[in-house]
N, CA, C and O atoms as a GROMACS GRO file, in nm:
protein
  388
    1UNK      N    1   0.085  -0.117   0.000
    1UNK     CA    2   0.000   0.000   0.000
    1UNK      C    3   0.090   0.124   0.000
    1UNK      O    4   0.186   0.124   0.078
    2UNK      N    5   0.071   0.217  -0.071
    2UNK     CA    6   0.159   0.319  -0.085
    2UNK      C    7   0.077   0.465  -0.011
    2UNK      O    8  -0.032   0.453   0.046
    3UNK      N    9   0.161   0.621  -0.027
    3UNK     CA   10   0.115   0.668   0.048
    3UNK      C   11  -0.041   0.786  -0.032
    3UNK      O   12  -0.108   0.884   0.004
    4UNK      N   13  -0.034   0.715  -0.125
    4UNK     CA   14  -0.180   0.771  -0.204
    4UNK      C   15  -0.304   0.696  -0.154
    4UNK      O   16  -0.404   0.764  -0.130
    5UNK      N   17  -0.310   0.539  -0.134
    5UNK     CA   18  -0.388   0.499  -0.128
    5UNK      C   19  -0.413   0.528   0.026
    5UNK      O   20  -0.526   0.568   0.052
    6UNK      N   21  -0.334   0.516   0.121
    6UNK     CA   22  -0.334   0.564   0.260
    6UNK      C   23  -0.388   0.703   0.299
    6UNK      O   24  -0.465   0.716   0.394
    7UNK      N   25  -0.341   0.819   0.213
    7UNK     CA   26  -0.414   0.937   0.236
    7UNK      C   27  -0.562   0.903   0.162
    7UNK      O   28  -0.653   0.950   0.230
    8UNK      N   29  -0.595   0.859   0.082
    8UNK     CA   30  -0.704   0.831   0.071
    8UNK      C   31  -0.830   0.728   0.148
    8UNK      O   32  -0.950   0.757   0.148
    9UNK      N   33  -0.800   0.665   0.180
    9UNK     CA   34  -0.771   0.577   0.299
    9UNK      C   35  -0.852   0.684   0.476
    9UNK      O   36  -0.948   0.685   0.552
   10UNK      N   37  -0.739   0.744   0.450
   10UNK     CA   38  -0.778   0.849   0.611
   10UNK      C   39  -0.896   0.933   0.551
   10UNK      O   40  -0.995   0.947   0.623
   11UNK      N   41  -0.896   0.999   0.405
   11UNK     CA   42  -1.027   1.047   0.411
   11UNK      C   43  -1.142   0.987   0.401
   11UNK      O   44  -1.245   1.052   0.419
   12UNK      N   45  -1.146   0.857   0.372
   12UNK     CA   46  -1.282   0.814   0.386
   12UNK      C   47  -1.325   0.776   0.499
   12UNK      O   48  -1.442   0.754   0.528
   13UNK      N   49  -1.194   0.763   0.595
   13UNK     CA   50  -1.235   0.697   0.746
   13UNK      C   51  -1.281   0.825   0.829
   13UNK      O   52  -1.329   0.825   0.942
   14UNK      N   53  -1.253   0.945   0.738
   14UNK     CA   54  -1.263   1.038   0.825
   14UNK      C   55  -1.401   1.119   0.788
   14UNK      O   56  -1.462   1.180   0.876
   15UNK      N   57  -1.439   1.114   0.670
   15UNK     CA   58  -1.563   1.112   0.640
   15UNK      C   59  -1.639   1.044   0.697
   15UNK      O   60  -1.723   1.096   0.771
   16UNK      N   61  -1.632   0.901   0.677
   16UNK     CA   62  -1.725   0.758   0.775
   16UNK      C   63  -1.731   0.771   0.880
   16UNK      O   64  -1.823   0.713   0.938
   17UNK      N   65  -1.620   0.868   0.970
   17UNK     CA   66  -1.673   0.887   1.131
   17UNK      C   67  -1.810   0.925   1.160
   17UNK      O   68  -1.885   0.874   1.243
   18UNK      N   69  -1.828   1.006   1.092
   18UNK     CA   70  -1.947   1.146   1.122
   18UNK      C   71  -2.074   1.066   1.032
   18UNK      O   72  -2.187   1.116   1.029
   19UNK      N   73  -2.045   0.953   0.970
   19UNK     CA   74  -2.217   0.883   0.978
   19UNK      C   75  -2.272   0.818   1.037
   19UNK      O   76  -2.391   0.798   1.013
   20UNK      N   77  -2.176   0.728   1.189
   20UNK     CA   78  -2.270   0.643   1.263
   20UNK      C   79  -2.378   0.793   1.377
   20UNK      O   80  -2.494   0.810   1.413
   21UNK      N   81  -2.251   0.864   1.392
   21UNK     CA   82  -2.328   0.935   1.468
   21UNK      C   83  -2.468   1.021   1.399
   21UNK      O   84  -2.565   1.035   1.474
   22UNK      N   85  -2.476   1.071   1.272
   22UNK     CA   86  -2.567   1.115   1.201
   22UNK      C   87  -2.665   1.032   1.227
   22UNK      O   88  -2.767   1.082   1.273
   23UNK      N   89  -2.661   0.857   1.200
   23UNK     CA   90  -2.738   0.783   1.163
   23UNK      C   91  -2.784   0.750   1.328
   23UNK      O   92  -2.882   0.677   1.344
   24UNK      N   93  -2.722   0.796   1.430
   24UNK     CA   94  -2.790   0.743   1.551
   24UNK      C   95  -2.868   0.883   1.602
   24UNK      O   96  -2.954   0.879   1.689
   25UNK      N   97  -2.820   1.029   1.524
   25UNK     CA   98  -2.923   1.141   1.544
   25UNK      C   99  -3.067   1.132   1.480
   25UNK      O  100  -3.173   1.181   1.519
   26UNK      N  101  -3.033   1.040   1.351
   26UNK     CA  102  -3.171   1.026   1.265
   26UNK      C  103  -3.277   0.974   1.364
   26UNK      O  104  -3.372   1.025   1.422
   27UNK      N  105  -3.201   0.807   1.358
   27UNK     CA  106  -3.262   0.714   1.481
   27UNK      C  107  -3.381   0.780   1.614
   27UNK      O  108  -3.496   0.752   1.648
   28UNK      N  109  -3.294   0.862   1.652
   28UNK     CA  110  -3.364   0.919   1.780
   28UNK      C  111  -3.442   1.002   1.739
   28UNK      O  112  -3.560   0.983   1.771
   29UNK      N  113  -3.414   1.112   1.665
   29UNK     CA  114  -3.512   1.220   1.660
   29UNK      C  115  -3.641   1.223   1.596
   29UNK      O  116  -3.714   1.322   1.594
   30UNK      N  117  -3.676   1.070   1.525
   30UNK     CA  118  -3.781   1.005   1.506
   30UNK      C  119  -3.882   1.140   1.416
   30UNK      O  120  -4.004   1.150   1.424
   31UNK      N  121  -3.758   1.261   1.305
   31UNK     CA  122  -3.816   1.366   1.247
   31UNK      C  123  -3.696   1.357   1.140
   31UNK      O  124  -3.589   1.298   1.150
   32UNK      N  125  -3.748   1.433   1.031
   32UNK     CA  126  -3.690   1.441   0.886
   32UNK      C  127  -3.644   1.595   0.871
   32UNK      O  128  -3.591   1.642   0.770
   33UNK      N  129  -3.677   1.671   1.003
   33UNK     CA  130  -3.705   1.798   0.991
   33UNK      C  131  -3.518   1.836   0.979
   33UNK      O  132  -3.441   1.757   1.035
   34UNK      N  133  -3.468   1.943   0.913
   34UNK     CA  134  -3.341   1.974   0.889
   34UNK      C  135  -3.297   1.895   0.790
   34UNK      O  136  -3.206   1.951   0.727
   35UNK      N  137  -3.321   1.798   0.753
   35UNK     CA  138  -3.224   1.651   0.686
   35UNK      C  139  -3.224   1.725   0.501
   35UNK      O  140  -3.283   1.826   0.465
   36UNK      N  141  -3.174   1.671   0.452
   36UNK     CA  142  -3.188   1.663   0.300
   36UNK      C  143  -3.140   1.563   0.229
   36UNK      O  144  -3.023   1.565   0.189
   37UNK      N  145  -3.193   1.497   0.213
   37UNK     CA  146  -3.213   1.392   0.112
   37UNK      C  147  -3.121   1.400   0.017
   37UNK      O  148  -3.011   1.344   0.016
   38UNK      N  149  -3.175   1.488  -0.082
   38UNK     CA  150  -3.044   1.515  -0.122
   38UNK      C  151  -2.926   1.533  -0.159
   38UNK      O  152  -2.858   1.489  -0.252
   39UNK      N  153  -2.898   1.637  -0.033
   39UNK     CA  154  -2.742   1.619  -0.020
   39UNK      C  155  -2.690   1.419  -0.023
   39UNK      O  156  -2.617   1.366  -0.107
   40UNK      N  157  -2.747   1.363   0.075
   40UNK     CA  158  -2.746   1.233   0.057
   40UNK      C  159  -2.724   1.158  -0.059
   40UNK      O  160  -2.637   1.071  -0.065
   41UNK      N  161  -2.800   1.187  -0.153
   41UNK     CA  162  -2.800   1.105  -0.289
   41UNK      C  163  -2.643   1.179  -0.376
   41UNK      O  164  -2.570   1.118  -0.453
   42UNK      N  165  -2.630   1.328  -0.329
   42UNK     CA  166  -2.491   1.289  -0.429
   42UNK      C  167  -2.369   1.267  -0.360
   42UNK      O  168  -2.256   1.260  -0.409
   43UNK      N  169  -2.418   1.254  -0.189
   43UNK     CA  170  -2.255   1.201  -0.148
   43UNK      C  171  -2.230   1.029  -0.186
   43UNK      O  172  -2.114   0.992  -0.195
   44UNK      N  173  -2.330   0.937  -0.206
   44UNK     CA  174  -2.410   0.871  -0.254
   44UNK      C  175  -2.307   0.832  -0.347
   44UNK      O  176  -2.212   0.754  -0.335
   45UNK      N  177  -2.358   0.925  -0.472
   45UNK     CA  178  -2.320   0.987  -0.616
   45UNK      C  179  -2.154   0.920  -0.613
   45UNK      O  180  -2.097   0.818  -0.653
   46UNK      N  181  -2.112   1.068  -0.523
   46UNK     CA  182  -1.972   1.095  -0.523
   46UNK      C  183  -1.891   0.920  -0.475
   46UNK      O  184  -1.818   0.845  -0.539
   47UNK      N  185  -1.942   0.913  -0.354
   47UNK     CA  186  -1.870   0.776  -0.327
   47UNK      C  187  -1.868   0.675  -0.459
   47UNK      O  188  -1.760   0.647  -0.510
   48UNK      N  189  -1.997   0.619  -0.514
   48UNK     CA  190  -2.006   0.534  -0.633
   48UNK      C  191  -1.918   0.596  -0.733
   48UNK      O  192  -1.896   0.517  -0.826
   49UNK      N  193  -1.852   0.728  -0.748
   49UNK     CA  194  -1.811   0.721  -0.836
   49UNK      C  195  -1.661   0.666  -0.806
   49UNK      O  196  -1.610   0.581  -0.879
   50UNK      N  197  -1.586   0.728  -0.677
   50UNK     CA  198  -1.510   0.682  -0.629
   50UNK      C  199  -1.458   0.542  -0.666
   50UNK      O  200  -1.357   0.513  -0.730
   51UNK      N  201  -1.554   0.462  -0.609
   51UNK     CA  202  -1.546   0.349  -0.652
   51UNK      C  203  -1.535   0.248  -0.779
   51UNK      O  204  -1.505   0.129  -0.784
   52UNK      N  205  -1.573   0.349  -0.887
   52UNK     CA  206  -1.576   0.295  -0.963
   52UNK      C  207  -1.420   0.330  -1.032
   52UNK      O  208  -1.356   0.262  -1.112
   53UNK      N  209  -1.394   0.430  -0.987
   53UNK     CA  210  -1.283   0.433  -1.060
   53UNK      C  211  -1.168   0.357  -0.993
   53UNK      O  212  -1.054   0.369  -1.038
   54UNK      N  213  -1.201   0.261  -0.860
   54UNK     CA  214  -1.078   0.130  -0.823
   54UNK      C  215  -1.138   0.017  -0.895
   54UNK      O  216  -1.068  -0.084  -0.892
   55UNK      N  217  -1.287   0.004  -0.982
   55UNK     CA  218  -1.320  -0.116  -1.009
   55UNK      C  219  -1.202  -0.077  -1.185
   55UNK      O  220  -1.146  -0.165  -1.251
   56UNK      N  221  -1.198   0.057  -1.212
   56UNK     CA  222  -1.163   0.085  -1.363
   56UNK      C  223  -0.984  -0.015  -1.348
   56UNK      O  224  -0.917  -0.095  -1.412
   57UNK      N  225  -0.980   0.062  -1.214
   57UNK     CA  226  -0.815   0.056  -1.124
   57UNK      C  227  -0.799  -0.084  -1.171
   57UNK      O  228  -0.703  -0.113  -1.243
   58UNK      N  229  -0.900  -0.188  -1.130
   58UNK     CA  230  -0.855  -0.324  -1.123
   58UNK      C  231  -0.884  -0.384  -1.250
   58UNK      O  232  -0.815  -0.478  -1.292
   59UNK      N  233  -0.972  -0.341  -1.307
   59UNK     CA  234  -0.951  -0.399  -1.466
   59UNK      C  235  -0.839  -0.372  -1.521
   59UNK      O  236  -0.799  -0.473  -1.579
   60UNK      N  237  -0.746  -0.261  -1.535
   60UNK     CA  238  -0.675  -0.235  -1.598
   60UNK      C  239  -0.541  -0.289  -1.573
   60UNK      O  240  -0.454  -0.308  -1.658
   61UNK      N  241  -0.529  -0.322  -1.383
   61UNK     CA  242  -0.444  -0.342  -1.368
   61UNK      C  243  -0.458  -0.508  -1.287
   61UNK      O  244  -0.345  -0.547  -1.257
   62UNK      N  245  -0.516  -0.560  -1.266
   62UNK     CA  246  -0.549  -0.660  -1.176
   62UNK      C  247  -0.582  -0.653  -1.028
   62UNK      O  248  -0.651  -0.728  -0.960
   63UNK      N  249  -0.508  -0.531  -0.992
   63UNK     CA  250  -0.510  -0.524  -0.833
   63UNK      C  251  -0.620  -0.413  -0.773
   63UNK      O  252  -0.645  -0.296  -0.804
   64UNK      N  253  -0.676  -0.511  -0.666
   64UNK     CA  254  -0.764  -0.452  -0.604
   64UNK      C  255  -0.730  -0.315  -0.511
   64UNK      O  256  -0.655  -0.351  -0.421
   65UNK      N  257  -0.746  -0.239  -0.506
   65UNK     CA  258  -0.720  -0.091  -0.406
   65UNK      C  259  -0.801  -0.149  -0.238
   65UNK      O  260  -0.914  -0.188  -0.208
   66UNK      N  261  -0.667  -0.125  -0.154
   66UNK     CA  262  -0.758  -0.169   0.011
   66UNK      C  263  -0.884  -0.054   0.064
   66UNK      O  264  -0.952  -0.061   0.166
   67UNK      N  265  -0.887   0.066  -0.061
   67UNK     CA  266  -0.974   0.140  -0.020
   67UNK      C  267  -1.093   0.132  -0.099
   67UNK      O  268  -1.149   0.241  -0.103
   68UNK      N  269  -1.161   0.029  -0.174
   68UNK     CA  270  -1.268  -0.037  -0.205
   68UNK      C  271  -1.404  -0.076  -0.062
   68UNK      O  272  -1.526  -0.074  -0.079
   69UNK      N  273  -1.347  -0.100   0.040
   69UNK     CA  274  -1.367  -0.141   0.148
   69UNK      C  275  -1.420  -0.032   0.205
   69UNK      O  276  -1.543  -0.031   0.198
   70UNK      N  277  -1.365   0.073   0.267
   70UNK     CA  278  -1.403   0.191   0.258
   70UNK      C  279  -1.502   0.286   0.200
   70UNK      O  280  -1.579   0.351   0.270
   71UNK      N  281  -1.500   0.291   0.091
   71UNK     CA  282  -1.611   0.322  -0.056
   71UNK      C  283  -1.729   0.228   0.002
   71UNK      O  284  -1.836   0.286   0.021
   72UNK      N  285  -1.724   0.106   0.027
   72UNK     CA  286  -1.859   0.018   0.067
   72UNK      C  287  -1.896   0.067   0.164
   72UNK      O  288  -2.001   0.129   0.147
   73UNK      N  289  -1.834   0.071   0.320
   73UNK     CA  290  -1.863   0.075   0.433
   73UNK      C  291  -1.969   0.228   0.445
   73UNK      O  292  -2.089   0.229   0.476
   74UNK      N  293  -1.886   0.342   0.413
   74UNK     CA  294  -1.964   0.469   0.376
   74UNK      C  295  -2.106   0.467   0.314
   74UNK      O  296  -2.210   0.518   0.357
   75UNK      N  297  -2.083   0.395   0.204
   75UNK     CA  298  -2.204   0.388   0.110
   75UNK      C  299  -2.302   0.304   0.190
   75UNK      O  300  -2.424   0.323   0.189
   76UNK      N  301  -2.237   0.204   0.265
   76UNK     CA  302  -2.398   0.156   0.385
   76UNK      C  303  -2.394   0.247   0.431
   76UNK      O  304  -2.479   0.318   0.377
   77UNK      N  305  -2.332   0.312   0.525
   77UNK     CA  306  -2.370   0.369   0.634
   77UNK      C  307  -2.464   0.558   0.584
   77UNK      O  308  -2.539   0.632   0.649
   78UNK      N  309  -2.423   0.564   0.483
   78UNK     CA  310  -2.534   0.689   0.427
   78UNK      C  311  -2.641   0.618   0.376
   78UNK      O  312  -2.737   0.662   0.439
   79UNK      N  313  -2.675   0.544   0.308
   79UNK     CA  314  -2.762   0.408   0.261
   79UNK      C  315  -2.820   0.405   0.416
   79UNK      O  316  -2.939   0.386   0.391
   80UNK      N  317  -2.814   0.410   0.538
   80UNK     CA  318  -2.913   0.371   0.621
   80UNK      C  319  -2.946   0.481   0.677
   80UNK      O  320  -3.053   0.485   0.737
   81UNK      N  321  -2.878   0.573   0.671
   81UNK     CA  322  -2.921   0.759   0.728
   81UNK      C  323  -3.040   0.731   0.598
   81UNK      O  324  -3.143   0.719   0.664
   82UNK      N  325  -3.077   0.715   0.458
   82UNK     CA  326  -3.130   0.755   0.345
   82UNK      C  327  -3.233   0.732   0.391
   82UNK      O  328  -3.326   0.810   0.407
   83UNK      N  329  -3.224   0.583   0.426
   83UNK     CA  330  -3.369   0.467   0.481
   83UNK      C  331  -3.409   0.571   0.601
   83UNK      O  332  -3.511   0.634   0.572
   84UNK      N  333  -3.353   0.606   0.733
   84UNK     CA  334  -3.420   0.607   0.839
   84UNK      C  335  -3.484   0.803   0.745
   84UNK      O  336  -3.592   0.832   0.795
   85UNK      N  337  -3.464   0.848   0.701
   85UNK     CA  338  -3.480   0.981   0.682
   85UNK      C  339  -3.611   0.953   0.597
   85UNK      O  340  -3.699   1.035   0.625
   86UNK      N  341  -3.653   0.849   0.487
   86UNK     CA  342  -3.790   0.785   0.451
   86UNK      C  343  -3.883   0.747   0.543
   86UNK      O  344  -4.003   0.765   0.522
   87UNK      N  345  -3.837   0.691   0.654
   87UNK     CA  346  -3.899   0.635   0.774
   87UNK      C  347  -3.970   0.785   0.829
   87UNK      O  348  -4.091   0.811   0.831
   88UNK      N  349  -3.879   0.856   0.863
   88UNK     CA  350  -3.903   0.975   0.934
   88UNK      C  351  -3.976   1.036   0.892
   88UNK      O  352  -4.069   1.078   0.961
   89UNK      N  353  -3.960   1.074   0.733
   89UNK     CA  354  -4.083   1.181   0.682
   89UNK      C  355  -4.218   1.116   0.696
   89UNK      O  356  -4.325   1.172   0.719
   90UNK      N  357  -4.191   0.963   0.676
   90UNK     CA  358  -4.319   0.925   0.682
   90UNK      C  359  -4.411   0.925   0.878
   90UNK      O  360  -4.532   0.938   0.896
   91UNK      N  361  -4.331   0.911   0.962
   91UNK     CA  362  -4.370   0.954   1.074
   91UNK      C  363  -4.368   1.122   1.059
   91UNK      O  364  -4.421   1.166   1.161
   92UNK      N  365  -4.350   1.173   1.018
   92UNK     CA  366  -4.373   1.352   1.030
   92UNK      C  367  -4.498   1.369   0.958
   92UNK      O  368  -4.558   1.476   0.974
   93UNK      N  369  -4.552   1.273   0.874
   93UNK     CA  370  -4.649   1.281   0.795
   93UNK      C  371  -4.777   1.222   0.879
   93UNK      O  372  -4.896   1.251   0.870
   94UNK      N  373  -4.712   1.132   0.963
   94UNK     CA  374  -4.806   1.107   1.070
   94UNK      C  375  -4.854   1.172   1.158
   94UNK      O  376  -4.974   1.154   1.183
   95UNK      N  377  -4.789   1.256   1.222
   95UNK     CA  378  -4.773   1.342   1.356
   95UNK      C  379  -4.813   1.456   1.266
   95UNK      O  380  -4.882   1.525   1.341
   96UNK      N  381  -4.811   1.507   1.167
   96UNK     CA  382  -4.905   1.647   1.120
   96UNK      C  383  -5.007   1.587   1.102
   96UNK      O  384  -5.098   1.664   1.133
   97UNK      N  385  -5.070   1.439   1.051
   97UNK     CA  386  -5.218   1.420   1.024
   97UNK      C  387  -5.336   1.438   1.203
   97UNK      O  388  -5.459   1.424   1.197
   0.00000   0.00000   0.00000
C-alpha cells in the first residue's frame, strides 16, 4: 500500500466517522425535519463514483485498491441515514395528520 492509497484511505475513514453518529441522530429524533435527502443522494453519487474508478483501477491493472472497502462501508452507512430519513418523513407525515 503506498502513500496515495493511505491518504485516501484516512479520508474516507474520516468522512465515515461522522455517519454512525448522524445515523444514531436520525434514529432518535424520530423527524426528517433539517435533513436533506439530497445532499445524501450525491454524497451517494460521489462515493459510487469513487469506486468505480478502483473497479476501472482493477480492470486495468489486476489489483484490487484496500480502499474499495471503505467506498462500501460509507455507502452503507449513508444508505441507512437515506432509509431512516424515509422512515421519518413518513412519521412527520403522521404526527401532522
Amino acid at each position: 500500500m503506498d502513500a496515495v492509497q493511505l491518504c485516501e484511505i484516512g479520508m474516507l475513514v474520516a468522512f465515515g466517522c461522522s455517519w454512525p453518529f448522524n445515523i444514531l441522530k436520525s434514529w432518535r429524533s424520530r423527524t426528517a425535519k433539517g435533513k436533506s435527502v439530497t445532499f445524501e443522494w450525491i454524497v451517494v453519487f460521489g462515493y459510487l463514483v469513487g469506486l468505480l474508478g478502483k473497479i476501472i483501477t482493477y480492470r486495468t491493472t489486476g489489483v484490487w485498491a484496500y480502499s474499495i472497502w471503505f467506498y462500501l462501508a460509507d455507502i452503507l452507512m449513508v444508505s441507512i441515514d437515506m432509509v431512516l430519513y424515509y422512515r421519518n418523513t413518513r412519521l412527520d407525515r403522521k404526527a401532522e395528520a
